[in-house]
Jmol script that loads the backbone (N, CA, C; Angstrom):
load data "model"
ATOM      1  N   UNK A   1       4.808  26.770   4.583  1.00  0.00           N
ATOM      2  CA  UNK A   1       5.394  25.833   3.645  1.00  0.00           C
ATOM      3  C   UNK A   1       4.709  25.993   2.287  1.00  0.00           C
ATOM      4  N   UNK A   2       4.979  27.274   1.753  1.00  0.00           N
ATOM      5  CA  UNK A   2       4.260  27.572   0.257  1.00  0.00           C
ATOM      6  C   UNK A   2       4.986  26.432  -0.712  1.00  0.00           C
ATOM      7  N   UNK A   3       5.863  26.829  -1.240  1.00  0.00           N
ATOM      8  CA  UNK A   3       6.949  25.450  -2.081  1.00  0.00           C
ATOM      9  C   UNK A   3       7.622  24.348  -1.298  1.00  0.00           C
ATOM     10  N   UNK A   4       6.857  23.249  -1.022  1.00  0.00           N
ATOM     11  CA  UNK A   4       7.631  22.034  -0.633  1.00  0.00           C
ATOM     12  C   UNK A   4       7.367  21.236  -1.203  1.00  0.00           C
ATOM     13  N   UNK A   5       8.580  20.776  -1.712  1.00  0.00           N
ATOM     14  CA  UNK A   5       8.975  19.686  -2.805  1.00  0.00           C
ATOM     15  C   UNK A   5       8.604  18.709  -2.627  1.00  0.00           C
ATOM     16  N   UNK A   6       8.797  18.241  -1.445  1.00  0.00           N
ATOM     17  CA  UNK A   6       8.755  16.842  -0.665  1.00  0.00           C
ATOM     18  C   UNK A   6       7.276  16.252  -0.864  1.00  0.00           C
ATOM     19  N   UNK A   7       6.577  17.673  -0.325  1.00  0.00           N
ATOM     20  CA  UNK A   7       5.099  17.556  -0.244  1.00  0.00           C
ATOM     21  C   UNK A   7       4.797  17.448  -1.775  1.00  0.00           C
ATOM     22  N   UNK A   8       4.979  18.101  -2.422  1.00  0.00           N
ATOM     23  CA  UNK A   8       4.186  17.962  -3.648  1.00  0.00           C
ATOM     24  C   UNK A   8       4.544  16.590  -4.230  1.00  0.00           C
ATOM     25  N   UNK A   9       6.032  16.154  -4.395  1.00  0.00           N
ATOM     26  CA  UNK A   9       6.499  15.083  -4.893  1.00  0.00           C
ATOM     27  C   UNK A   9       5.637  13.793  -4.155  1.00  0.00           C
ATOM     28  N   UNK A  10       5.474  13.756  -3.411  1.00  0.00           N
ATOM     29  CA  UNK A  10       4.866  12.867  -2.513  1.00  0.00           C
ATOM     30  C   UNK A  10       3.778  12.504  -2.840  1.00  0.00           C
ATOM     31  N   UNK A  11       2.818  13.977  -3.426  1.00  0.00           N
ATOM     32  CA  UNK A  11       1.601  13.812  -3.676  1.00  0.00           C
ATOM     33  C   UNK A  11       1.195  13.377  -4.747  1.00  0.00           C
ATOM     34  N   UNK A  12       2.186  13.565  -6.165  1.00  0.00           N
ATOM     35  CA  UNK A  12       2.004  13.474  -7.314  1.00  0.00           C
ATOM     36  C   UNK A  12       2.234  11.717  -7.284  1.00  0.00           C
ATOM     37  N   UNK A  13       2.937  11.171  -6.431  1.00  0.00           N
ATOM     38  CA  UNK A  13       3.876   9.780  -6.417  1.00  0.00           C
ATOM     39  C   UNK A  13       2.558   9.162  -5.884  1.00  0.00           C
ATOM     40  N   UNK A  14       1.867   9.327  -4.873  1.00  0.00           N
ATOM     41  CA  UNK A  14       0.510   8.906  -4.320  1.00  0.00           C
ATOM     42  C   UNK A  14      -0.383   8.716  -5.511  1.00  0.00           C
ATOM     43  N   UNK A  15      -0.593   9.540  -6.083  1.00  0.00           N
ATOM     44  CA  UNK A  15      -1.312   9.690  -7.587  1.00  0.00           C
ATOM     45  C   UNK A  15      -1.036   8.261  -8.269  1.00  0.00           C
ATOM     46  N   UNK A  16       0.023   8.397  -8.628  1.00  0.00           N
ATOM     47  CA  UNK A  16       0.619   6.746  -9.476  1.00  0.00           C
ATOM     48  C   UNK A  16       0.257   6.085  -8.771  1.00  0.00           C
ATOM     49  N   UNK A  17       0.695   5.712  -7.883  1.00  0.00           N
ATOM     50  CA  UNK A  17       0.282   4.622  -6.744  1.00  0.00           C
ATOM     51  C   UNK A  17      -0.942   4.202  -6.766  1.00  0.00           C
ATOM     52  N   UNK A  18      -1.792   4.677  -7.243  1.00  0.00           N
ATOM     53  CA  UNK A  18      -3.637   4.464  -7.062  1.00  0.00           C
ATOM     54  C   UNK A  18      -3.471   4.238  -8.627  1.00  0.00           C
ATOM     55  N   UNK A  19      -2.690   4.766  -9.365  1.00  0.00           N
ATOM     56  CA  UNK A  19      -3.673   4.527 -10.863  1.00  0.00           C
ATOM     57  C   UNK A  19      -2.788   3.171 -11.119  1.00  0.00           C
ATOM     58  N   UNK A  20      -1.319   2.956 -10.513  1.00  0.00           N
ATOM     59  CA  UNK A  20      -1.151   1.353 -10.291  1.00  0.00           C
ATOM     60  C   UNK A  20      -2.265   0.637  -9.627  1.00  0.00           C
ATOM     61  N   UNK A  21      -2.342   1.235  -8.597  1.00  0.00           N
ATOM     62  CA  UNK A  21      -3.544  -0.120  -8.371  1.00  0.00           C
ATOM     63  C   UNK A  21      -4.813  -0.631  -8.739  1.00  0.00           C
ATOM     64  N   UNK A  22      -4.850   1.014  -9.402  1.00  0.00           N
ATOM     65  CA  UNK A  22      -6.512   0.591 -10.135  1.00  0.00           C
ATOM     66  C   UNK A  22      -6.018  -0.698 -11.728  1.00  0.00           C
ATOM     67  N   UNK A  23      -4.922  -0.609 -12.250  1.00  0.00           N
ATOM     68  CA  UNK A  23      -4.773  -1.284 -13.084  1.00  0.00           C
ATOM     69  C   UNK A  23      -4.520  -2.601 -12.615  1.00  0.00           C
ATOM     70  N   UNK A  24      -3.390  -3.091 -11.586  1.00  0.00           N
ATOM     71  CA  UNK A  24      -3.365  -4.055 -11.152  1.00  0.00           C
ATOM     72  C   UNK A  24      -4.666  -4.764 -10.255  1.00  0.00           C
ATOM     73  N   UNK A  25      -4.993  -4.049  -9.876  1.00  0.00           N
ATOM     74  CA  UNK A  25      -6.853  -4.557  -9.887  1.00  0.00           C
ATOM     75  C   UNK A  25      -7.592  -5.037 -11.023  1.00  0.00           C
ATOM     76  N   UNK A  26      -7.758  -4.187 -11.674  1.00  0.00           N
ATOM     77  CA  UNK A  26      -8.427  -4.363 -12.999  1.00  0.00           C
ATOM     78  C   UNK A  26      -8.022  -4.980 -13.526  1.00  0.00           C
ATOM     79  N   UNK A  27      -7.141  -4.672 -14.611  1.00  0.00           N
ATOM     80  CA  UNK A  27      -6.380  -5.661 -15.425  1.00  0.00           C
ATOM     81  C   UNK A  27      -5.688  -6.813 -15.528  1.00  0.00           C
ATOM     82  N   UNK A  28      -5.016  -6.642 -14.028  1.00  0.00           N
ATOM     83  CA  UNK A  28      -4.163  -8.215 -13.444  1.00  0.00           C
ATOM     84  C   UNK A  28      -4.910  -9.032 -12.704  1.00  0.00           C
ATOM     85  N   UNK A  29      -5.979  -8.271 -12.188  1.00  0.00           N
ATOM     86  CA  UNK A  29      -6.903  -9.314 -11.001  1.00  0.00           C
ATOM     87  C   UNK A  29      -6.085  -9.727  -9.685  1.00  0.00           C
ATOM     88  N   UNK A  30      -5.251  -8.647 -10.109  1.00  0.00           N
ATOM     89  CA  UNK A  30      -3.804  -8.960  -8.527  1.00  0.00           C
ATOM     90  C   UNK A  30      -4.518  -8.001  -7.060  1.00  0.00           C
ATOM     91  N   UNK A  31      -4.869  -8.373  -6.221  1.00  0.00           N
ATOM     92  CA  UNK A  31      -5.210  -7.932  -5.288  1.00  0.00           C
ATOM     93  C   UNK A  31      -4.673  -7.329  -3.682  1.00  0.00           C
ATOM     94  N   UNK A  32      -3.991  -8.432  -3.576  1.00  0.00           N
ATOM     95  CA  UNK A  32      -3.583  -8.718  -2.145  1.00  0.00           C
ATOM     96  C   UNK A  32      -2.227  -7.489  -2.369  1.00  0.00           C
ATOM     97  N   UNK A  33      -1.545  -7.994  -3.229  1.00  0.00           N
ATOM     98  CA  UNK A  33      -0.141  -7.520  -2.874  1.00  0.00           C
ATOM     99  C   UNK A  33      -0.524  -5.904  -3.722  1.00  0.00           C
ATOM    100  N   UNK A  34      -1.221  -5.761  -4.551  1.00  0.00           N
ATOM    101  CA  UNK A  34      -1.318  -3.963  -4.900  1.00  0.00           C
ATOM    102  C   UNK A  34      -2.213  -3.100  -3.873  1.00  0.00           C
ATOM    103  N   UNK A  35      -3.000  -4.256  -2.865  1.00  0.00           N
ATOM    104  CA  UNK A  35      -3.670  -3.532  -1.700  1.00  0.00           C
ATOM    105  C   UNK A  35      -2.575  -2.686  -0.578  1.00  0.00           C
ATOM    106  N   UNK A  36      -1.328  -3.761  -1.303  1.00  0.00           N
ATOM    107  CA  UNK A  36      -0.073  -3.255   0.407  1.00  0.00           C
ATOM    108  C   UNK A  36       0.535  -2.047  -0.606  1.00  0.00           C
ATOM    109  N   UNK A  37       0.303  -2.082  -1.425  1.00  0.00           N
ATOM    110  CA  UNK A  37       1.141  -1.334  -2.436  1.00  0.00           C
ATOM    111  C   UNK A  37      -0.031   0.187  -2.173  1.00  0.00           C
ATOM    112  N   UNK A  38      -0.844  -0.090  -2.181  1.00  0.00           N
ATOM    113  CA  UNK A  38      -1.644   1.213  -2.385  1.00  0.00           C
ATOM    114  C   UNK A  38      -1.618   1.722  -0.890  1.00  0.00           C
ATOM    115  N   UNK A  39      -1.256   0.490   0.063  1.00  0.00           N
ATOM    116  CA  UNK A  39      -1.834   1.688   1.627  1.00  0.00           C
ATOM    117  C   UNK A  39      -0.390   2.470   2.088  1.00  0.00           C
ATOM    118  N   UNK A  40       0.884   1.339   1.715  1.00  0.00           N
ATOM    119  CA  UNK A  40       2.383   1.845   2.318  1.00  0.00           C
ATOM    120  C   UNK A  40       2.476   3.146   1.299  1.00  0.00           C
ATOM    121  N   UNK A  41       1.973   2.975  -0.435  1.00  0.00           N
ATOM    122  CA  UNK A  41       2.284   3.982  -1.001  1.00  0.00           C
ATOM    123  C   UNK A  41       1.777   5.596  -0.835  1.00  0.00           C
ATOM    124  N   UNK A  42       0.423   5.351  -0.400  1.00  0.00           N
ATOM    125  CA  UNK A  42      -0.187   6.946  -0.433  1.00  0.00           C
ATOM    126  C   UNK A  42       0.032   7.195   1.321  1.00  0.00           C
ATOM    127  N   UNK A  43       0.422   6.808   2.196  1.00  0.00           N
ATOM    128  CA  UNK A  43       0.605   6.693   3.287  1.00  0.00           C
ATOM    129  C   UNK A  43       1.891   8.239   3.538  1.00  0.00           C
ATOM    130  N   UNK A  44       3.104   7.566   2.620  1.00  0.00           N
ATOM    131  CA  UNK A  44       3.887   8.725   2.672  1.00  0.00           C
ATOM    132  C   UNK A  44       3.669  10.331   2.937  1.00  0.00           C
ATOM    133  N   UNK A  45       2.854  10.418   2.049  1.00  0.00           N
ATOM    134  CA  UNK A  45       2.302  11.798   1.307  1.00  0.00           C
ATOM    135  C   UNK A  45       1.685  12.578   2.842  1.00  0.00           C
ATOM    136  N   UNK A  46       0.638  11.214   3.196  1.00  0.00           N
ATOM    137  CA  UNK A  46      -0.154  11.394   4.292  1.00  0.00           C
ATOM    138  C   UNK A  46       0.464  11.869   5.519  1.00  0.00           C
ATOM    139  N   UNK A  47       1.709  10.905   5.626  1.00  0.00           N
ATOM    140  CA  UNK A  47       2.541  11.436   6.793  1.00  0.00           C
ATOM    141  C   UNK A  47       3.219  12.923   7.145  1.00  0.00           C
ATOM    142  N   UNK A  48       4.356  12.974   5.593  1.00  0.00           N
ATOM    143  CA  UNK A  48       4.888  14.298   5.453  1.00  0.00           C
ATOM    144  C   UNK A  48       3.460  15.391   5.827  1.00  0.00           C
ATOM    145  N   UNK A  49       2.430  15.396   5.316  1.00  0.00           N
ATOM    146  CA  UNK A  49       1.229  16.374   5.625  1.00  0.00           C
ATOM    147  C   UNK A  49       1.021  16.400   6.854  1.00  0.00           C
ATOM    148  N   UNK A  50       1.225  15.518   7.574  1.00  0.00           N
ATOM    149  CA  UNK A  50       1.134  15.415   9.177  1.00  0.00           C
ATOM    150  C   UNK A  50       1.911  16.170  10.003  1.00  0.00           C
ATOM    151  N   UNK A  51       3.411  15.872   9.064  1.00  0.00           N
ATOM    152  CA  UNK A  51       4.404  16.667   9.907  1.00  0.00           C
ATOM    153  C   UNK A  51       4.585  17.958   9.844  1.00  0.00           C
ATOM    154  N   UNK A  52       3.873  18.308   8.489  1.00  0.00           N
ATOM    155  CA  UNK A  52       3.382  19.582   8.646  1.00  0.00           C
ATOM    156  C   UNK A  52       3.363  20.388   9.692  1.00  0.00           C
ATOM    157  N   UNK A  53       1.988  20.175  10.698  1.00  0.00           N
ATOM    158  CA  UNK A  53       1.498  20.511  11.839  1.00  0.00           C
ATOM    159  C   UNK A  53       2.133  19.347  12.777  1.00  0.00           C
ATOM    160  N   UNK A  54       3.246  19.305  12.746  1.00  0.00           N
ATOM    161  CA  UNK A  54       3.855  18.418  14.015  1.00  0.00           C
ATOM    162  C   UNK A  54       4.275  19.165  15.166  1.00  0.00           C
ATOM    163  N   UNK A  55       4.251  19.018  16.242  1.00  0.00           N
ATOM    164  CA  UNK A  55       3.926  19.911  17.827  1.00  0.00           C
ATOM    165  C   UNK A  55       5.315  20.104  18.210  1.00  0.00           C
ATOM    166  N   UNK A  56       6.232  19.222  17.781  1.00  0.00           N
ATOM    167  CA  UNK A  56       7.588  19.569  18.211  1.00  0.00           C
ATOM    168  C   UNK A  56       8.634  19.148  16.826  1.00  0.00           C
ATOM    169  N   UNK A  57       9.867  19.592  16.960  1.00  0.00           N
ATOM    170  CA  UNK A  57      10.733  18.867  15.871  1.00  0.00           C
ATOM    171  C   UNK A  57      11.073  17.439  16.427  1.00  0.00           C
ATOM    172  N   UNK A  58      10.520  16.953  17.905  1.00  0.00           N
ATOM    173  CA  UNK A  58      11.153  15.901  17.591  1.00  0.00           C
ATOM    174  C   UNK A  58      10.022  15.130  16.881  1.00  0.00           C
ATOM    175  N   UNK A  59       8.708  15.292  16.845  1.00  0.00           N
ATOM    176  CA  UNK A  59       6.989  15.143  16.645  1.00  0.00           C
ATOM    177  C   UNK A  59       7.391  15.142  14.925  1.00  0.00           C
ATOM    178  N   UNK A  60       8.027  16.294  14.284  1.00  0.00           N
ATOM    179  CA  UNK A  60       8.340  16.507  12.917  1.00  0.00           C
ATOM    180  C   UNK A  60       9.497  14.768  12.366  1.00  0.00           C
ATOM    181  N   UNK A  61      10.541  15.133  13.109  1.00  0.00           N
ATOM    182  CA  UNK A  61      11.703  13.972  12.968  1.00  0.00           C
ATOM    183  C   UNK A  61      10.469  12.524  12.767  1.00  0.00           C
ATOM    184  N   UNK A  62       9.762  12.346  13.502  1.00  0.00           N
ATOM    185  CA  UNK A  62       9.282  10.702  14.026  1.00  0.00           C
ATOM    186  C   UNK A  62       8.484  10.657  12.840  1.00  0.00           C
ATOM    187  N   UNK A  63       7.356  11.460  12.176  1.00  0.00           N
ATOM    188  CA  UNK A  63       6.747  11.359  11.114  1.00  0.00           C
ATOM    189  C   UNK A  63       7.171  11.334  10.043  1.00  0.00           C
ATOM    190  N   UNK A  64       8.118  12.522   9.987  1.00  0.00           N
ATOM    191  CA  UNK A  64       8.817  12.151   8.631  1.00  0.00           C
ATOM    192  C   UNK A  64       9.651  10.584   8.403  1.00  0.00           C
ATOM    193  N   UNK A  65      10.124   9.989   9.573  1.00  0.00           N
ATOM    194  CA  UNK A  65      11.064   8.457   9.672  1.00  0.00           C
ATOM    195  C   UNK A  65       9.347   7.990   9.402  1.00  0.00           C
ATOM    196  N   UNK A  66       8.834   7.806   9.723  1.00  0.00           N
ATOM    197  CA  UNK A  66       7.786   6.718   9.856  1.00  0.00           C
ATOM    198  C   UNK A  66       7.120   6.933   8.142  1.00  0.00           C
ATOM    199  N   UNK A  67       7.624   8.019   7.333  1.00  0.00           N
ATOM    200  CA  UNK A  67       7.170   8.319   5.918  1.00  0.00           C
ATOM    201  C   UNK A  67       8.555   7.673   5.190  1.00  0.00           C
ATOM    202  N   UNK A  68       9.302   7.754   5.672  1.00  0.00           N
ATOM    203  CA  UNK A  68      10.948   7.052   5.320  1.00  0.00           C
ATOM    204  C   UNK A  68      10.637   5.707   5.276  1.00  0.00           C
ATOM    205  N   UNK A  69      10.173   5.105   6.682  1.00  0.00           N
ATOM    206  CA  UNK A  69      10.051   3.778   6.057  1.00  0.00           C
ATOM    207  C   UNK A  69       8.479   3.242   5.726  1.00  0.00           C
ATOM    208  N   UNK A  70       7.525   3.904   5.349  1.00  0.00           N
ATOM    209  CA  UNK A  70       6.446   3.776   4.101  1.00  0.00           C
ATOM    210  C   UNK A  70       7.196   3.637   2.690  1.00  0.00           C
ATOM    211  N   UNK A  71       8.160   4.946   2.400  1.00  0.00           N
ATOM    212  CA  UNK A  71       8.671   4.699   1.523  1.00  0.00           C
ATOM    213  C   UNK A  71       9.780   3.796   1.032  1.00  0.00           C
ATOM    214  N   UNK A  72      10.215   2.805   2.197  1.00  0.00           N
ATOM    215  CA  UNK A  72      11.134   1.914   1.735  1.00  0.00           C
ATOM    216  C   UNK A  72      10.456   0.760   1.733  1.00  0.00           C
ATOM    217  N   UNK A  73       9.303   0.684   2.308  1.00  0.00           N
ATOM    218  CA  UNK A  73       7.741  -0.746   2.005  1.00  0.00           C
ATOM    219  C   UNK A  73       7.557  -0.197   0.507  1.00  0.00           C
ATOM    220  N   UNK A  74       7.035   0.368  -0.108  1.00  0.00           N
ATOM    221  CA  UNK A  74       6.775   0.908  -0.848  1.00  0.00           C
ATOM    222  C   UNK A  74       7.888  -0.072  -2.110  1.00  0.00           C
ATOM    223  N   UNK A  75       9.466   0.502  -1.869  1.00  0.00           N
ATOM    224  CA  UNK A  75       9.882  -0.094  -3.023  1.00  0.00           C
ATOM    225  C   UNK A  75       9.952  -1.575  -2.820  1.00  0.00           C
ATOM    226  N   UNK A  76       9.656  -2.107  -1.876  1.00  0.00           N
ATOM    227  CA  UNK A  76       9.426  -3.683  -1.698  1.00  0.00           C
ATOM    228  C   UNK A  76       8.361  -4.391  -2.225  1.00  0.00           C
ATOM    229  N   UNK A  77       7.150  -3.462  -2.380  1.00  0.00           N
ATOM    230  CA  UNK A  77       6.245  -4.071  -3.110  1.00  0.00           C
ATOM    231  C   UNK A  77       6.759  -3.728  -4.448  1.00  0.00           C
ATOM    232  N   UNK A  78       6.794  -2.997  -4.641  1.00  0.00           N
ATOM    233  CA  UNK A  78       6.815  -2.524  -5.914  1.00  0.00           C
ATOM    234  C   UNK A  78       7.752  -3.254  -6.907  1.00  0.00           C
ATOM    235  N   UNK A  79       9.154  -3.466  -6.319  1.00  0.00           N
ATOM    236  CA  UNK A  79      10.219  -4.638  -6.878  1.00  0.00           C
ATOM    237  C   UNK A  79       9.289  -6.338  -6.253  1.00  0.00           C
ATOM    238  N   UNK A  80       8.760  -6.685  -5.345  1.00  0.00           N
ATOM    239  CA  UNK A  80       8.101  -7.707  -5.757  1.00  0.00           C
ATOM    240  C   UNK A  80       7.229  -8.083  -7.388  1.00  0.00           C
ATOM    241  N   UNK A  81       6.123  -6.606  -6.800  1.00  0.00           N
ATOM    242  CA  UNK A  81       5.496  -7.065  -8.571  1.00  0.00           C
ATOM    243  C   UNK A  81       5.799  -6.943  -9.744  1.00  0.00           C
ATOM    244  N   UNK A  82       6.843  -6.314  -9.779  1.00  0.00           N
ATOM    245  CA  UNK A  82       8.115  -6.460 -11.052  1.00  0.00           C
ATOM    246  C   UNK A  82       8.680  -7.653 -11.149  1.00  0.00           C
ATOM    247  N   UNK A  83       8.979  -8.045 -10.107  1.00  0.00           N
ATOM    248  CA  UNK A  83       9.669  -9.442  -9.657  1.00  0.00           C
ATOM    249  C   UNK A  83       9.052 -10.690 -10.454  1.00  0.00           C
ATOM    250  N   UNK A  84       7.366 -10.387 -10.439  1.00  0.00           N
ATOM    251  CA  UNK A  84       6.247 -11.628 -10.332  1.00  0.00           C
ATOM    252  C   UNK A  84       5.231 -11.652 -11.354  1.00  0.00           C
ATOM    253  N   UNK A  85       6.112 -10.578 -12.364  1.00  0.00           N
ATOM    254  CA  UNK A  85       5.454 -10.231 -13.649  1.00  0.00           C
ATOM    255  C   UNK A  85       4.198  -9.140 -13.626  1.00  0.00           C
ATOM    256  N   UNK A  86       3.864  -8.544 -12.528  1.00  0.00           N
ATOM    257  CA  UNK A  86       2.604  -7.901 -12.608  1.00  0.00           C
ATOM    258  C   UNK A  86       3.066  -6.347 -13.480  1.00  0.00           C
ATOM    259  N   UNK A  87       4.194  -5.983 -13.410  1.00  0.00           N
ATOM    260  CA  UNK A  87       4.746  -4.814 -13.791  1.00  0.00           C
ATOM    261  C   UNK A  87       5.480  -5.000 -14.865  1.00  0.00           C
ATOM    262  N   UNK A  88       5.047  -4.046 -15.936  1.00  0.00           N
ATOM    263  CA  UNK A  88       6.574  -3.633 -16.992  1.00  0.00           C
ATOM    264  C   UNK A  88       7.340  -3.625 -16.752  1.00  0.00           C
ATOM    265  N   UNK A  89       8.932  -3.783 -17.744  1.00  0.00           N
ATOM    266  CA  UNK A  89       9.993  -3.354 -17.620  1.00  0.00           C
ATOM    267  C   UNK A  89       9.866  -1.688 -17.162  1.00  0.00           C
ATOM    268  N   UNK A  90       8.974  -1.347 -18.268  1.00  0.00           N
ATOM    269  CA  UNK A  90       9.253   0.399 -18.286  1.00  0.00           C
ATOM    270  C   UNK A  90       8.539   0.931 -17.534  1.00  0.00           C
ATOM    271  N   UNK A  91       7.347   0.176 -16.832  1.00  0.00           N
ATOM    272  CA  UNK A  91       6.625   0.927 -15.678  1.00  0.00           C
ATOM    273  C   UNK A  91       7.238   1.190 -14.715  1.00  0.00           C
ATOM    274  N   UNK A  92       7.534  -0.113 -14.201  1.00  0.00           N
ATOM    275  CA  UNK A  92       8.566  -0.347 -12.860  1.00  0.00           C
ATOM    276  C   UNK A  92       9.990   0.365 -12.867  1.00  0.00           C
ATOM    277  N   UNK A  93      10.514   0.593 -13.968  1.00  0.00           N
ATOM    278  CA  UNK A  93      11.628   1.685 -14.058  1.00  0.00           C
ATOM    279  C   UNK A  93      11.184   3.036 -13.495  1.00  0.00           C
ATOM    280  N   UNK A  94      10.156   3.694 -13.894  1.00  0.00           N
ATOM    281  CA  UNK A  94       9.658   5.176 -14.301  1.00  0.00           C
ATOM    282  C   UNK A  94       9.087   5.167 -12.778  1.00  0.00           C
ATOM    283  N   UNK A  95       8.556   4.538 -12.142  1.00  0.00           N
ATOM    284  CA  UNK A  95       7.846   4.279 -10.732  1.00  0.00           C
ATOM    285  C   UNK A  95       8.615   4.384  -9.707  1.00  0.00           C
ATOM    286  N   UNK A  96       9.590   3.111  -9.877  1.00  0.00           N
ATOM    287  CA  UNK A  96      10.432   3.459  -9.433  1.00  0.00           C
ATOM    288  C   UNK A  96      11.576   4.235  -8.860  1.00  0.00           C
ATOM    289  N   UNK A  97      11.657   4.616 -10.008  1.00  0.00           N
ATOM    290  CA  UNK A  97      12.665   6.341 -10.482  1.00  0.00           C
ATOM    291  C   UNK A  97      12.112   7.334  -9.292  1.00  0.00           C
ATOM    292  N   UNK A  98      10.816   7.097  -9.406  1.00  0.00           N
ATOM    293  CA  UNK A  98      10.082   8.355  -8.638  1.00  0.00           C
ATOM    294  C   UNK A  98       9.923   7.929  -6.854  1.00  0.00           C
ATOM    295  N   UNK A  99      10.130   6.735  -6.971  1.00  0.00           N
ATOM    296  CA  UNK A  99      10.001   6.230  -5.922  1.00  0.00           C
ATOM    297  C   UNK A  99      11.220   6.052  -4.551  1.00  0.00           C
ATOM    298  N   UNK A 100      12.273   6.405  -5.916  1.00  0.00           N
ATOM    299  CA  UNK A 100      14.252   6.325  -5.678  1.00  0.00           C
ATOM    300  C   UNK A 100      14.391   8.206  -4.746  1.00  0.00           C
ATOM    301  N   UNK A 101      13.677   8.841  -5.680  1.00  0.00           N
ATOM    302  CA  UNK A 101      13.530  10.188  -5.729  1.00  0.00           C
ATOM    303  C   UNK A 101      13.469  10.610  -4.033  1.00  0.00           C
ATOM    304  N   UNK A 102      11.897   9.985  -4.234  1.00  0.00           N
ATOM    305  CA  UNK A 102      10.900  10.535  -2.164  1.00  0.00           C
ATOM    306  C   UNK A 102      11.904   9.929  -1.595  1.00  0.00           C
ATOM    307  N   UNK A 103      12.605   8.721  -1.389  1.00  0.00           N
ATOM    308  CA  UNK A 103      13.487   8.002  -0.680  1.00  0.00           C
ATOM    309  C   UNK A 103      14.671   8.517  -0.215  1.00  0.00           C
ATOM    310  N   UNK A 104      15.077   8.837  -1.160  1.00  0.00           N
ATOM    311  CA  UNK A 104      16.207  10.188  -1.016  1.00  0.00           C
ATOM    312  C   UNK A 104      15.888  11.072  -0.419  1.00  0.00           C
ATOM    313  N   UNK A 105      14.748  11.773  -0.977  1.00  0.00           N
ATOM    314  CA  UNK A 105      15.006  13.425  -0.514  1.00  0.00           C
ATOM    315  C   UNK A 105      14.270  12.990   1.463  1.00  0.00           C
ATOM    316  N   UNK A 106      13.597  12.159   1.646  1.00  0.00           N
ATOM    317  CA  UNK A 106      13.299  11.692   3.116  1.00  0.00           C
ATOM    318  C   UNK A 106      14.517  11.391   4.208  1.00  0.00           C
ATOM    319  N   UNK A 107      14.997  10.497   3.597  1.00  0.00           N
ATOM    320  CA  UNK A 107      17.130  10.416   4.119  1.00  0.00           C
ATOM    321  C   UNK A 107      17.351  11.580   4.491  1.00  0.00           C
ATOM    322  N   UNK A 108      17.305  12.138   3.605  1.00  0.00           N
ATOM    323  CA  UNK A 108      18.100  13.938   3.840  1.00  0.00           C
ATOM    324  C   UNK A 108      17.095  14.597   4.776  1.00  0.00           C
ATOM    325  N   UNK A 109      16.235  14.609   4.808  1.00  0.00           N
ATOM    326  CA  UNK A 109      15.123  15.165   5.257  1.00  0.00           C
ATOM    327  C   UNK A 109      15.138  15.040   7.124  1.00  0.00           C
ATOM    328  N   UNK A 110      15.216  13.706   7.131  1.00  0.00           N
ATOM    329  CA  UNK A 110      15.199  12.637   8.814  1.00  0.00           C
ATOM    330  C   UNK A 110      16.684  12.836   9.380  1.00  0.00           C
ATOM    331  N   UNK A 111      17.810  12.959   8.554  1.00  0.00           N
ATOM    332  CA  UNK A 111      19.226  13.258   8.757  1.00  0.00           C
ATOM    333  C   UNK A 111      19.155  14.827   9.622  1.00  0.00           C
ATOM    334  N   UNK A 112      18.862  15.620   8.794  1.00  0.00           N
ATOM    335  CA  UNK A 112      18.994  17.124   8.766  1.00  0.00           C
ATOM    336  C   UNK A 112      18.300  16.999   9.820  1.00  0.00           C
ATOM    337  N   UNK A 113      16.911  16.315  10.285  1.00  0.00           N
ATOM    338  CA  UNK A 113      15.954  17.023  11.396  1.00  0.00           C
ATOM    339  C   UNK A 113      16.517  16.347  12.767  1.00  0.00           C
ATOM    340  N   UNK A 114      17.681  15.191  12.690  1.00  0.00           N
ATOM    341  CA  UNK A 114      18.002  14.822  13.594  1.00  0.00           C
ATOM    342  C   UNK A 114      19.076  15.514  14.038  1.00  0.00           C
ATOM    343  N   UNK A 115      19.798  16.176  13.227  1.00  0.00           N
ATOM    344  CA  UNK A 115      21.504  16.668  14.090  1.00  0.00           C
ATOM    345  C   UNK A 115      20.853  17.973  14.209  1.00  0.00           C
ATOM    346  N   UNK A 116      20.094  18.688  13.785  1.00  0.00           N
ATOM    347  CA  UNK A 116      19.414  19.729  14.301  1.00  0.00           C
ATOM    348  C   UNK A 116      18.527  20.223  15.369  1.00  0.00           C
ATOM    349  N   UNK A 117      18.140  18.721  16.194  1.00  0.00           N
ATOM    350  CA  UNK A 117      17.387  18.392  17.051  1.00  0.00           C
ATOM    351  C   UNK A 117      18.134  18.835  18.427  1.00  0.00           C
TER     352      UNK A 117
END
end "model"
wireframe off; spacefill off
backbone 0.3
color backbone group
């Protein structure tokens, strides 16, 4: 798996995810809810890397779903603290965006590994 998108996208999206929370730490003094935000968010990344070395496709299918729905916790926090003022208009757009992105390409991803199964 020299070029995978998924993987890299994942990883770069993990990235934000921490430098959100280091701000909403810091700056907002918001804790609780950027703690769920930081474990569902870099979690993804973690998983797809898992499935990497997954022992079977159905071992591949279950990790990648279980990174599917990290990434749909993920936009739940994330539209909460938009919701509750902790987020920009334009942060929470651009975050989001990226967040719309992994969500998608995971759908396709868990689809494809299931009728192929």
């Amino acid at each position: 798996m020299k070029n995978n998108i998924i993987k890299d996208k994942s990883f770069a999206f993990a990235i934000r995810i921490v430098q959100l929370y280091k701000y909403l730490k810091d700056e907002k003094k918001e804790f609780v809810l950027s703690k769920q935000l930081l474990r569902s968010g870099t979690s993804i990344g973690a998983m797809i890397r898992e499935a990497e070395h997954a022992q079977s496709r159905a071992d591949f299918t279950h990790k990648m779903s279980i990174a599917l729905k990290e990434a749909n916790e993920t936009n739940y926090w994330l539209e909460l603290l938009y919701k509750t003022e902790y987020i920009e208009t334009k942060h929470y757009e651009s975050i989001s965006s990226d967040a719309a992105e992994v969500l998608k390409m995971l759908i396709s991803i868990v689809k494809t590994s299931k009728t192929t199964n």
